[in-house]
C-alpha positions in Angstrom: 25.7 54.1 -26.7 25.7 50.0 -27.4 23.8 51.0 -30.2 26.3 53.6 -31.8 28.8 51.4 -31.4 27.0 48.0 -32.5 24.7 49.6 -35.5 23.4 46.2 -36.4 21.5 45.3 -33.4 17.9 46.6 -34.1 15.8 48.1 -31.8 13.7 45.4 -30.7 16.3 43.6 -29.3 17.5 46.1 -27.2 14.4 46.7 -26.2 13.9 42.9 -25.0 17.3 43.4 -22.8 16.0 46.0 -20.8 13.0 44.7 -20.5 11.6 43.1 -17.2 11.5 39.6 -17.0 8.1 38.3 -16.1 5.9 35.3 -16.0 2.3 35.5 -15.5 -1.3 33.8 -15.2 -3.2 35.3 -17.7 -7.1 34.3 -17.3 -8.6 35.8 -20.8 -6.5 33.7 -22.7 -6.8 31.0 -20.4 -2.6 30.5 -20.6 0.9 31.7 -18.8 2.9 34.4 -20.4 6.4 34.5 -20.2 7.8 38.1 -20.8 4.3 38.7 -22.6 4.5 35.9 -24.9 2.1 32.6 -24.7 4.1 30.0 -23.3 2.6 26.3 -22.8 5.6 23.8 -20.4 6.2 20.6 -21.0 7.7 19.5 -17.9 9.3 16.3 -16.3 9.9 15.6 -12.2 13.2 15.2 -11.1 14.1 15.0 -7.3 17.9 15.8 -7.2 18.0 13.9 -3.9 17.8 10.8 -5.7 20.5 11.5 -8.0 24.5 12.3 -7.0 25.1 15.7 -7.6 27.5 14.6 -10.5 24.6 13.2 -12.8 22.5 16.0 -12.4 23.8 17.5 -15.5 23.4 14.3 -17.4 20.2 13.5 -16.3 18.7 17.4 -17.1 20.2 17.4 -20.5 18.7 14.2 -21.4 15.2 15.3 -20.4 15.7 18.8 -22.1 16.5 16.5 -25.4 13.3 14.7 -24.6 11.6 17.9 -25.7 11.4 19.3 -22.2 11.4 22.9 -21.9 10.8 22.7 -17.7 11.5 20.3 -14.9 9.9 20.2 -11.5 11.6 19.3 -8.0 10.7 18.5 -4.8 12.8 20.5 -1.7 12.8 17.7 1.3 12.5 19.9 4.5 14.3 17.0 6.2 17.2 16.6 3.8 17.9 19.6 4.5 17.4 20.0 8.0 17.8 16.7 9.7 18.4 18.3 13.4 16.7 21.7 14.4 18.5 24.0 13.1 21.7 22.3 11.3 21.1 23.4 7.6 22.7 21.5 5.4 22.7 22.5 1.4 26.0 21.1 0.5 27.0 18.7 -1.9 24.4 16.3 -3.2 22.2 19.1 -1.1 23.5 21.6 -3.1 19.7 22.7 -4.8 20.9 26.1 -6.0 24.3 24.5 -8.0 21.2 22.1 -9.3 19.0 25.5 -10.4 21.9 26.8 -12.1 22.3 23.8 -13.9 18.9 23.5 -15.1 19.0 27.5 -16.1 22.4 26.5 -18.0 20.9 24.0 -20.3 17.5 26.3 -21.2 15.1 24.5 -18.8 12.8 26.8 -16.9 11.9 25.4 -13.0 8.3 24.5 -11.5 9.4 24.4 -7.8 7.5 22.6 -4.5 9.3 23.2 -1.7 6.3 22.0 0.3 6.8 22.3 3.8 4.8 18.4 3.4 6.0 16.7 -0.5 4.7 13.3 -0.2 7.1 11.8 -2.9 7.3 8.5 -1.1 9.7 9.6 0.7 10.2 9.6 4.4 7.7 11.0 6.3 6.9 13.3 3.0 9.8 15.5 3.5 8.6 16.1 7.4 11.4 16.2 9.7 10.8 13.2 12.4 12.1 15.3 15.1 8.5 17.3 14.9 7.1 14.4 16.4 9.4 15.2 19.5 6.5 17.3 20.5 3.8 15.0 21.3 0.5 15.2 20.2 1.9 17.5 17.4 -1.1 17.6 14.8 1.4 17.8 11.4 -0.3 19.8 8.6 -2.1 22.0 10.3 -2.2 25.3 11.7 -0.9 23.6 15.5 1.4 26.3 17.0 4.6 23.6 17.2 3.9 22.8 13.8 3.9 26.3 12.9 6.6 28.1 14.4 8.7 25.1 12.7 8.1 25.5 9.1 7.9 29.5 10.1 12.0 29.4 10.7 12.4 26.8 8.2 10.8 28.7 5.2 12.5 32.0 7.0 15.5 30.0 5.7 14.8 28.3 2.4 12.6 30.9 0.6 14.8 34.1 0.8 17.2 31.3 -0.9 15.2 30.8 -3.8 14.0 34.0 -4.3 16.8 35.4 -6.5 16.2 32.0 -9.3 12.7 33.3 -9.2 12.2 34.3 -13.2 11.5 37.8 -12.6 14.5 38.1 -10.4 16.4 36.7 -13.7 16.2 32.8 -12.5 14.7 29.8 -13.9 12.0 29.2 -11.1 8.3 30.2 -12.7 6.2 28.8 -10.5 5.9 27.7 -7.1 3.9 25.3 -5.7 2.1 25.7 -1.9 2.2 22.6 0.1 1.2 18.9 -1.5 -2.3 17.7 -2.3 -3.7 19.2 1.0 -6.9 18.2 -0.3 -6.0 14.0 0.2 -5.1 15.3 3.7 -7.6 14.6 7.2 -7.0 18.2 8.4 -8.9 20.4 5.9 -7.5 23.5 7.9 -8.1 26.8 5.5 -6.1 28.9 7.9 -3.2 27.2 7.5 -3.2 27.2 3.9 -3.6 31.1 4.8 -1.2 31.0 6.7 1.2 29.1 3.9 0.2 31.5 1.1 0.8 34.8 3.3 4.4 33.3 4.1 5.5 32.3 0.5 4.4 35.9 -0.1 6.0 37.7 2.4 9.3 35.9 1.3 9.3 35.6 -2.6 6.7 38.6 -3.5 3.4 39.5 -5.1 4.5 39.0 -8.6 5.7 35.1 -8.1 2.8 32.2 -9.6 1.8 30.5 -6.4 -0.1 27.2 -7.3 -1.7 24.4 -5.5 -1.5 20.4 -6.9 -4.7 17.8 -5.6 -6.4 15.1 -7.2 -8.6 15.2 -10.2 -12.0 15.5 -8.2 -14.0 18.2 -6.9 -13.9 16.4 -3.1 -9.8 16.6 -3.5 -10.1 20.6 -4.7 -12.5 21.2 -2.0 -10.0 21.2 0.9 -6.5 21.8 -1.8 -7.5 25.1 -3.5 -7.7 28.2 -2.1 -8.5 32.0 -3.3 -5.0 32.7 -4.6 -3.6 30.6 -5.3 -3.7 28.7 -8.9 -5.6 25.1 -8.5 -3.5 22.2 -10.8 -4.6 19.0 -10.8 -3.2 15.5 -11.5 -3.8 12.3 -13.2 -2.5 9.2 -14.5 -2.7 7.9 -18.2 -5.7 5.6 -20.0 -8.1 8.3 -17.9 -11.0 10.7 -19.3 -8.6 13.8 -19.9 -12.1 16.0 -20.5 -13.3 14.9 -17.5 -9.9 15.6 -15.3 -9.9 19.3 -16.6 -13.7 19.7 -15.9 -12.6 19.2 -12.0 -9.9 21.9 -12.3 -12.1 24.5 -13.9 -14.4 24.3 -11.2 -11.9 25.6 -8.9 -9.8 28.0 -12.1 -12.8 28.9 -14.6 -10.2 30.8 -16.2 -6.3 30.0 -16.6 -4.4 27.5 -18.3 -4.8 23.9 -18.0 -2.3 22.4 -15.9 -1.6 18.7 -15.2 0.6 19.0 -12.3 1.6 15.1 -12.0 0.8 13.3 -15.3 2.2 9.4 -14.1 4.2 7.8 -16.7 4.7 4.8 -14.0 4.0 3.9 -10.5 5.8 3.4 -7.3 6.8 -0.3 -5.6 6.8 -1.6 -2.6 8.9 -4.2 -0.8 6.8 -8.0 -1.3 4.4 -6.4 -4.4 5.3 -7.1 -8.3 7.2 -4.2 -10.1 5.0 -1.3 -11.3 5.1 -1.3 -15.4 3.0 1.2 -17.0 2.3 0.6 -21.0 4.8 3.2 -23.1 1.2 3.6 -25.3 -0.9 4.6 -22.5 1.7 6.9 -21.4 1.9 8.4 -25.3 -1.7 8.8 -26.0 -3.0 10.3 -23.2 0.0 12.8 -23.5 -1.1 13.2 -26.8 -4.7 14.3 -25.8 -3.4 16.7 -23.1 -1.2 18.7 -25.9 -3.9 18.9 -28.6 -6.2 20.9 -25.8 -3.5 23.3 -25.3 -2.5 21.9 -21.5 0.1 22.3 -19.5 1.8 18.8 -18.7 4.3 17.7 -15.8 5.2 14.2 -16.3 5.7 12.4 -12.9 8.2 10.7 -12.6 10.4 12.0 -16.0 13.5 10.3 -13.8 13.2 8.4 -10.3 16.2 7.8 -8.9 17.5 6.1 -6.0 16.6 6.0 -2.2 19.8 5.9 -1.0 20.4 5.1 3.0 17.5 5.3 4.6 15.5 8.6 2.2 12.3 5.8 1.1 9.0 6.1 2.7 6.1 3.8 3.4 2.3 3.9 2.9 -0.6 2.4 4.6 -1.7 -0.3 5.7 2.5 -0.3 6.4 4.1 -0.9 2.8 7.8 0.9 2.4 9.1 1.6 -0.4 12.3 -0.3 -1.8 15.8 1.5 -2.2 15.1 2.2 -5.9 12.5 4.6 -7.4 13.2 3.4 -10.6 9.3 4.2 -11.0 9.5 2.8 -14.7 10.3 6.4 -15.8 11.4 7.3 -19.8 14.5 7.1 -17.7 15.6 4.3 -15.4 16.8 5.1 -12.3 20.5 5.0 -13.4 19.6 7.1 -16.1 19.2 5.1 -19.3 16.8 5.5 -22.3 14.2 3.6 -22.3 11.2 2.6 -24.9 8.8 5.2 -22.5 11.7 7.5 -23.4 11.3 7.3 -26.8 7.7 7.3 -27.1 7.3 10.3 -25.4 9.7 11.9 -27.3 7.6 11.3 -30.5 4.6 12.7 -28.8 5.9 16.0 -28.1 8.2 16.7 -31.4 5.0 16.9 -32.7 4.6 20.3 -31.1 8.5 21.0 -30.8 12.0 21.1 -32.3 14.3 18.3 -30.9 18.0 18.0 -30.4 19.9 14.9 -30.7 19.6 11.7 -28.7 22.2 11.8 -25.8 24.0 8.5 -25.0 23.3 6.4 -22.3 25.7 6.3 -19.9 28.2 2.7 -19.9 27.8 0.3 -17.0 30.6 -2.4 -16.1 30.5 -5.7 -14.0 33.3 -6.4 -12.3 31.9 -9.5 -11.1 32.3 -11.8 -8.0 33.9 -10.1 -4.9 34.2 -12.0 -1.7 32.3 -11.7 1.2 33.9 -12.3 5.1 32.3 -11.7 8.6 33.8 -9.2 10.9 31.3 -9.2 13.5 27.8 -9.8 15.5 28.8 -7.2 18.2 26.8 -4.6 17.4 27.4 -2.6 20.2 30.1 -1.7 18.8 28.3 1.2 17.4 25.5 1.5 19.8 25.1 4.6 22.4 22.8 4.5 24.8 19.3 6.9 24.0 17.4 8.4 26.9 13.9 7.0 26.6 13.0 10.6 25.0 15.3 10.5 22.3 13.0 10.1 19.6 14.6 7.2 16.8 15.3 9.0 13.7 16.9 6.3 11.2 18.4 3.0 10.6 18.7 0.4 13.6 17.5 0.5 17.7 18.4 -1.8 20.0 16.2 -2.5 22.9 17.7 -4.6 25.9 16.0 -6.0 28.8 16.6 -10.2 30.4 13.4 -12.8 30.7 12.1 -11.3 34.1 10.9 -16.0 34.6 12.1 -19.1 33.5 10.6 -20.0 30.2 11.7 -24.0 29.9 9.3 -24.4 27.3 8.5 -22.3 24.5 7.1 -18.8 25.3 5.7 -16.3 23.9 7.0 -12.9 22.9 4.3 -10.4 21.9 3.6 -7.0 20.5 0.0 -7.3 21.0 -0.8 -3.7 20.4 1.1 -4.2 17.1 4.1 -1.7 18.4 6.9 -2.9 16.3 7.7 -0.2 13.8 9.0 -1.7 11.7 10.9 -4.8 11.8 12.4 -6.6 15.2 15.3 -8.9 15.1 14.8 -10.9 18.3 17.4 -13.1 20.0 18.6 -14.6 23.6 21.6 -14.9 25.3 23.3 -14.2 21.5 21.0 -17.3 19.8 18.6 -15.6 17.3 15.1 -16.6 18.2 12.7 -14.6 15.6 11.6 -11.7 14.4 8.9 -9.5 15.0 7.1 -7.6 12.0 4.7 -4.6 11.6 1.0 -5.6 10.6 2.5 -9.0 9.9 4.5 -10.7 12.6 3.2 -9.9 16.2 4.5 -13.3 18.2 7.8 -15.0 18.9 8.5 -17.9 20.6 11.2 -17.8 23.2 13.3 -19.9 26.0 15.5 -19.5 28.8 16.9 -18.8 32.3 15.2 -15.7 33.9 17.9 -13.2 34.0 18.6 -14.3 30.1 19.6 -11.5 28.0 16.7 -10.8 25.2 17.9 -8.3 22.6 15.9 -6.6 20.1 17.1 -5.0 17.1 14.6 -2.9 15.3 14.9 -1.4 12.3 13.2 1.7 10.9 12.0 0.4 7.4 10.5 3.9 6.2 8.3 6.7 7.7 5.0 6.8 5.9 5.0 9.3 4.0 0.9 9.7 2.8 -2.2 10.2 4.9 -3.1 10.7 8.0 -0.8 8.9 9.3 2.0 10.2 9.0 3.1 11.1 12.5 4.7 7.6 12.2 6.9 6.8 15.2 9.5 4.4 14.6 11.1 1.4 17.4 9.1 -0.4 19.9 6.0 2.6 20.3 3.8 0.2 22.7 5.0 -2.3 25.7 5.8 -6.2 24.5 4.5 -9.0 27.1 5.9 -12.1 28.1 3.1 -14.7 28.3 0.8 -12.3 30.0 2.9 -10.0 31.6 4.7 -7.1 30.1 8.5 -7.0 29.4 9.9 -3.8 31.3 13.7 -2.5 32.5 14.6 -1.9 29.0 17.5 -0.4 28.2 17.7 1.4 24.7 21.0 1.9 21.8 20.9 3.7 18.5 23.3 1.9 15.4 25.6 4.5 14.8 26.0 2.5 12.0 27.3 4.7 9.5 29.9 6.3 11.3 31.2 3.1 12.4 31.4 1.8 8.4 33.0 5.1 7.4 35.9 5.1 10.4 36.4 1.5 9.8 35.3 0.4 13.0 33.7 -3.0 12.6 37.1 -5.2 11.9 38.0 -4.3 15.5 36.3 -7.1 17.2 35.6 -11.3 15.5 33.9 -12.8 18.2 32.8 -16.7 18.3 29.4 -16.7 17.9 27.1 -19.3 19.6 25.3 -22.0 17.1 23.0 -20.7 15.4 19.5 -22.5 14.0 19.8 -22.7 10.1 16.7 -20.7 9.3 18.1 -17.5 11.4 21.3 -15.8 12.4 22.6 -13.2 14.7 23.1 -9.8 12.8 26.1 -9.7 11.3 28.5 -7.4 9.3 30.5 -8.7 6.4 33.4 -6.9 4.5 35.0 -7.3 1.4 36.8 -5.2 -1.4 37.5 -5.5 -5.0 40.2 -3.4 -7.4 39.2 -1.6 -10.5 42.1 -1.4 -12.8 43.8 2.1 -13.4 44.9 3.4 -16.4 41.5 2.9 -18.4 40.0 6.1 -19.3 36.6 4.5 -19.1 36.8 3.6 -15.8 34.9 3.4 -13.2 31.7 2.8 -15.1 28.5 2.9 -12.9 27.3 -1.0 -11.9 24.9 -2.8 -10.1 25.2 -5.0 -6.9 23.5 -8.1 -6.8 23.5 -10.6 -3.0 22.4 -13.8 -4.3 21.6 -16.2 -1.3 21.5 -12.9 1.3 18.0 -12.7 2.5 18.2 -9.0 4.0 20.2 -5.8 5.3 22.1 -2.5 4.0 25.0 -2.2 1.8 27.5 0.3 2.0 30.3 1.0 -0.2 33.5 3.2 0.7 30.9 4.4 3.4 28.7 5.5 1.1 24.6 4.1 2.5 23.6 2.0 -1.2 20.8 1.4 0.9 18.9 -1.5 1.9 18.5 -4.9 -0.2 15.6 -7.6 0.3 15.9 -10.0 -2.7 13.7 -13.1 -1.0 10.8 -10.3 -0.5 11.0 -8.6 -3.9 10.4 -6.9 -6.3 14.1 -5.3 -6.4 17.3 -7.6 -6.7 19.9 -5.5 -7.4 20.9 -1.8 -6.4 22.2 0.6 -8.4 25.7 1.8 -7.3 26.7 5.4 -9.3 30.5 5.5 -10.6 31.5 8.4 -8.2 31.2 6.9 -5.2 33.6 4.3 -6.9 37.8 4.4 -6.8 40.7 3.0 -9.4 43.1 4.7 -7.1 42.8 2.5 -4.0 40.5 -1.0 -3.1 36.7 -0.3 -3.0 35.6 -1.4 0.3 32.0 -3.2 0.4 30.3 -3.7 4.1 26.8 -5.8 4.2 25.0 -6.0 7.4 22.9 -9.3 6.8 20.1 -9.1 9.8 18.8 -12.8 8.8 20.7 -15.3 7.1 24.0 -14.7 5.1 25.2 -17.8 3.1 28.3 -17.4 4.5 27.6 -20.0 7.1 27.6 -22.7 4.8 30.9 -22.1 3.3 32.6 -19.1 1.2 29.9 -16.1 0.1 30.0 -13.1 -2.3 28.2 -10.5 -3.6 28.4 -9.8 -7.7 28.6 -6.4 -9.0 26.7 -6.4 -13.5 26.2 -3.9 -16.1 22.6 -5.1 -15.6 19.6 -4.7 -13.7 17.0 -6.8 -12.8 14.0 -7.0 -13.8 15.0 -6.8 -16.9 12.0 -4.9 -17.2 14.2 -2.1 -16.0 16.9 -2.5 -18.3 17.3 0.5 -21.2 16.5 0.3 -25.0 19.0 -0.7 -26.9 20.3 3.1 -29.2 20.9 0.7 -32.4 17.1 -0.2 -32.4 15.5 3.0 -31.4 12.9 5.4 -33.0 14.8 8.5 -34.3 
């Protein structure tokens, strides 16, 4: 036997290696168990679709040094699944490489693989092409909706089910839907329906829980009779008074806050979201001494890279950076919130050392050229029931009259979702916003050419309003009568970047007024020297003078950039995506104004974002 042979292993551990692994709810002692033991998490969220597959080491070993002993993820259904039935889980996709990892490094996993995630981002993890079915009532126990996230679950959740814990994984709990009680619908038998499914695929033993707001009117319509109710809150709150909700619904059980906030979320036009590193430390503080279960929300942010960022209501998206002010920024540095936190919890833990943040590098000025305003280029034509998934439409019709004097161009149901770029016969003319912008004023010959770019800004991705169509959704009018014969193209934009597409064509543009411009691609490239082992070094992109647009580098979707609205200014581009071996390529489409037009432009690529708010502690300074 092992034991004949190794004499110095005792009993009791040989006894724990054939024991069953097994993690629990256990309701007298008002705590989990983990292999029969007591075991309190102190978790951080991490979405690994924010984050290139490369980091996802660096980030989770940082956070396990923080004092973490679990991390909790989101599973977008649309990453995943962005056409019916075309799985992708490659790559940055790749979520059981990123369960491994987080097994590797000792961290035990609190998964929510929704079907709906919220996480501001787009549509809350709800594929758009469910609103191909009109009338589809998301969220609910509608038979469309149904038989969708029936075969996607039939997919994902025999996937996970070997990482569950008792199946020898890291995966200890998983979470049913998203703060269904915040939701319109209030359907009970679809949460049936959900809890019979997770069941049916990952077993009895698994710890199914539920997440809602700290208020009975939030667990009214969230919890249900099985599974556990968690709640969450934000710091500088009445922590008594947020677990006296959840033991309404869970007498019994261990105290659980499933989304403590250590920051906030931004959107485009609103100052950045900075929570105080105090706040953030006391009330975390408060939640350890009762003995409660903690998930900090956000622990990392991350990136929205392409087009991945929601919106919410009345119409506010999201910027390309979730930085969220997290103890780590969105490129992964350690920051004061960091540190605080960390001398919260080694009051209740042994830490490890204090990882390094990883280097950035400028490498400054590169300039900027324009290869193009024919954007159909890398148009295709759409059927009028092609529904708009991402990025850029472009609707096509000419002025039906003569319009010698200004006209104007309306949305008057407010259709345009989200943004309109509006020009005719090739002069730019105006553009048309969401909630904001509802009237252009236009001129020309009848039989002009009026082209209208639109751009998807962001599904919203909380509320009832989610089923969030994207293009022109109701009819524009000329004067009083409305615009028809359109003719509709999608911006196969990112193909045409990555296949080098856009230098094929300079045409001579038309003047142009000075406050507005044509959409337009621009192209540039810098080198990064070879032969320095330190190189490439993650940086960030900065457009002074550019107004708006999307940024693409070696093909890869930065994502979209809108300094003169705010609060972001520059994006955060990762070091893999980089090359010393050839000429990095940069592509800007500018949809306003680039500066080009008054002589040579650039964009700048520093070791340092802005706001400086943003920026990481300096190591030299920091608390042990």
């Amino acid at each position: 036997t092992v034991k004949d042979r190794l004499p110095c292993l005792n009993d009791t551990f040989l006894k724990s290696l054939a024991a069953p692994r097994s993690f629990s709810v256990d309701y007298q002692n008002d705590c989990f168990r983990r292999d029969g033991q007591e075991f309190r998490y102190i978790s951080g969220s991490i979405h690994y679709s924010r984050i290139p597959r490369v980091y996802w080491k660096d980030r989770l070993l940082k956070m396990y040094m923080a004092g973490l002993n679990a991390i909790q993820t989101y599973i977008p259904w649309n990453y995943h699944e962005e056409s019916p039935g075309r799985y992708n889980f490659g790559g940055d996709r790749d979520v059981e490489y990123f369960l491994k990892l987080a097994q590797d490094l000792g961290l035990v996993v609190i998964l929510r693989p929704g079907p709906y995630i919220c996480g501001e981002w787009d549509m809350g993890g709800l594929p758009a092409w469910l609103l191909n079915k009109k009338d589809i009532v998301l969220r609910s126990s509608d038979s469309d909706y149904i038989a969708a996230v029936d075969k996607w679950m039939g997919k994902l959740l025999p996937m996970m089910k070997p990482y569950l814990y008792q199946n020898g994984g890291p995966i200890i709990t998983v979470q049913v839907e998203n703060e269904y009680g915040s939701y319109f619908a209030c359907d009970y038998n679809y949460m049936r329906h959900l809890s019979k499914l997770f069941r049916s695929h990952l077993g009895e033993e698994v710890v199914l829980f539920t997440t809602d707001g700290a208020g009975l009117n939030y667990l009214k319509c969230g919890s249900i009779q099985g599974l556990y109710a968690t709640v969450d809150f934000g710091p500088g709150g009445n922590v008594t008074a947020a677990f006296a909700a959840q033991r309404h619904a869970e007498p019994h059980g261990p105290l659980v806050n499933s989304e403590f906030y250590t920051g906030w979320l931004d959107h485009w036009g609103s100052p950045h979201s900075v929570v105080s590193s105090a706040i953030v430390a006391k009330s975390l503080n408060e939640m350890l001494a009762v003995g409660a279960n903690v998930n900090l929300y956000m622990f990392i942010g991350g990136t929205n890279f392409g087009y991945w960022n929601g919106a919410n209501t009345p119409y506010s998206p999201q910027p390309t950076s979730y930085d969220y002010d997290a103890p780590l920024t969105e490129a992964g540095d350690l920051t004061e919130k960091y540190f605080a936190i960390r001398e919260v919890i080694q009051m209740v833990r042994t830490l490890g050392p204090i990882p390094p943040t990883t280097p950035k590098y400028a490498y400054g000025t590169v300039g900027m050229k324009k290869v193009g305003t024919q954007l159909t280029l890398c148009f295709y034509e759409l059927t009028i029931k092609k529904l708009f998934a991402f990025g850029y439409v472009l609707y096509r019709t000419t002025l039906p009259v003569n319009c010698s004097t200004p006209t104007p161009l309306s949305s008057p149901l407010n259709g345009v979702h989200d943004r309109a770029y509006v020009s005719v016969d090739g002069v730019a003319v105006g553009i048309l916003e969401r909630n904001k912008a509802i009237t252009v004023k236009v001129t020309g010959k009848a039989g002009s050419q009026v082209d209208i770019l639109v751009e998807n800004m962001g599904r919203i991705n909380y509320g009832k309003y989610i089923n969030d169509l994207k293009g022109l959704v109701s009819n524009l009018t000329l004067g009083k009568d409305m615009l028809t014969g359109w003719t509709m193209y999608s911006l196969r934009i990112d193909e045409a970047v990555s296949q080098g597409l856009l230098g094929e064509t300079k045409p001579t543009d038309p003047p142009q007024p000075a406050a507005l411009s044509l959409p337009a691609f621009y192209e540039g490239s810098f080198i990064i020297p070879g032969g320095i082992p330190a190189l490439p070094q993650d940086t960030y992109i900065q457009l002074p003078k550019w107004r708006k647009g999307q940024v693409w580098i070696n093909g890869f979707n930065i994502g979209r950039y809108w300094p003169t609205r705010g609060p972001q200014v520059t994006l955060f581009v990762p070091a893999n995506i980089l090359s010393t071996a050839a000429p990095n390529n940069v592509t800007v489409l500018e949809l306003e104004e680039a500066p080009c037009s008054s002589g040579p432009c650039s964009v700048e690529f520093t070791a340092t974002p802005h706001p400086e708010c943003n920026s990481p502690v300096k190591l030299q300074t920091a608390p042990a």
